[in-house]
C-alpha positions in Angstrom: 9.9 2.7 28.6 10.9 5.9 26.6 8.6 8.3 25.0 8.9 9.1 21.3 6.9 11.5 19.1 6.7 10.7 15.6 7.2 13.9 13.4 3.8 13.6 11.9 1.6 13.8 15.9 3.9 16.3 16.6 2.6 18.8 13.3 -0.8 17.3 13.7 -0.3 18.6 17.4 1.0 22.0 16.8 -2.2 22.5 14.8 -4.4 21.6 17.5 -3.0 23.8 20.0 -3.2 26.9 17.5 -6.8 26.4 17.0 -7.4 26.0 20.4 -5.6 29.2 21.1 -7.2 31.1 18.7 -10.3 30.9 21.7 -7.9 31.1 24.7 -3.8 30.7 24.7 -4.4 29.7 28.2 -5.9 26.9 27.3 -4.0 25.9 24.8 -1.1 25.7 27.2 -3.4 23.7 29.8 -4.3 21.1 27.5 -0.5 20.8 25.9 0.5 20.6 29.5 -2.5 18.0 30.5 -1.8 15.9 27.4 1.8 16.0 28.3 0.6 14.4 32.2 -1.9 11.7 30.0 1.4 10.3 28.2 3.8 10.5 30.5 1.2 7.9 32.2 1.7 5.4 29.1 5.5 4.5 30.4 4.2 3.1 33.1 1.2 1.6 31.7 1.1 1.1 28.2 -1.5 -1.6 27.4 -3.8 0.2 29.8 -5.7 1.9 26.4 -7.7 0.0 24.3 -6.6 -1.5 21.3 -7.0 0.9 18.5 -10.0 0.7 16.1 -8.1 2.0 13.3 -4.9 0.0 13.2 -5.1 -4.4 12.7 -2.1 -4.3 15.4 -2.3 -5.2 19.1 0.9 -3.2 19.8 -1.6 -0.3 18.5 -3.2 1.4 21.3 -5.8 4.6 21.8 -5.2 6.9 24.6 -8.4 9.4 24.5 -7.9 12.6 25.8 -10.8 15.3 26.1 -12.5 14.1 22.7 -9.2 13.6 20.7 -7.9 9.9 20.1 -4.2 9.3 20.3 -2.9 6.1 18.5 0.6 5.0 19.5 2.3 2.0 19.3 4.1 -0.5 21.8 7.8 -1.0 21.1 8.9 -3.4 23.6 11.7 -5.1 22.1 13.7 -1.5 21.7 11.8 -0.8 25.1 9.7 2.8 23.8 6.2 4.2 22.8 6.1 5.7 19.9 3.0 8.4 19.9 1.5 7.8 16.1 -1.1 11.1 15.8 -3.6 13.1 17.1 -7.1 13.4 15.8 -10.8 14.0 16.5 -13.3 12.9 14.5 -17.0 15.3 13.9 -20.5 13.5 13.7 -19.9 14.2 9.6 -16.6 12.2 9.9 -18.2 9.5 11.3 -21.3 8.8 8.5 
């Protein structure tokens, strides 16, 4: 299966890695890199996430990586994953 970013995780993303590397550029890089490992992993794979808690849609998966909650979506008949967003949600959030 391919890999697609949808335009929205990718801008969600850039803002995740600038305010990590506002602590540590470093590791901002590491977790873009790690990330990049995590979803690579989904081609193989991709109903090993659960199904998402956000989306009515089986084809609707989260991938959680280090606190952050990935949805993305299944496309088998055009054979691709599309990666949806990118978001982590506080204690406040949550209530």
């Amino acid at each position: 299966m391919k890999l697609v970013k949808d335009d929205h995780f990718t801008h969600r993303l850039m803002q995740v890695v600038t305010y990590i590397a506002k602590d540590s550029k470093s590791r901002a890089r590491q977790f873009s890199r790690d990330l990049q490992r995590g979803l690579d992993g989904l081609k193989t794979f991709p109903y090993k996430c659960r199904r998402s808690f956000y989306y009515e849609n089986e084809q609707i998966r989260d991938y959680i990586f280090k606190g952050y909650t990935i949805p993305y979506y299944i496309d088998e008949e055009n054979e691709k994953i599309v990666i949806l967003d990118i978001f982590k949600w506080t204690e406040e959030e949550r209530k």
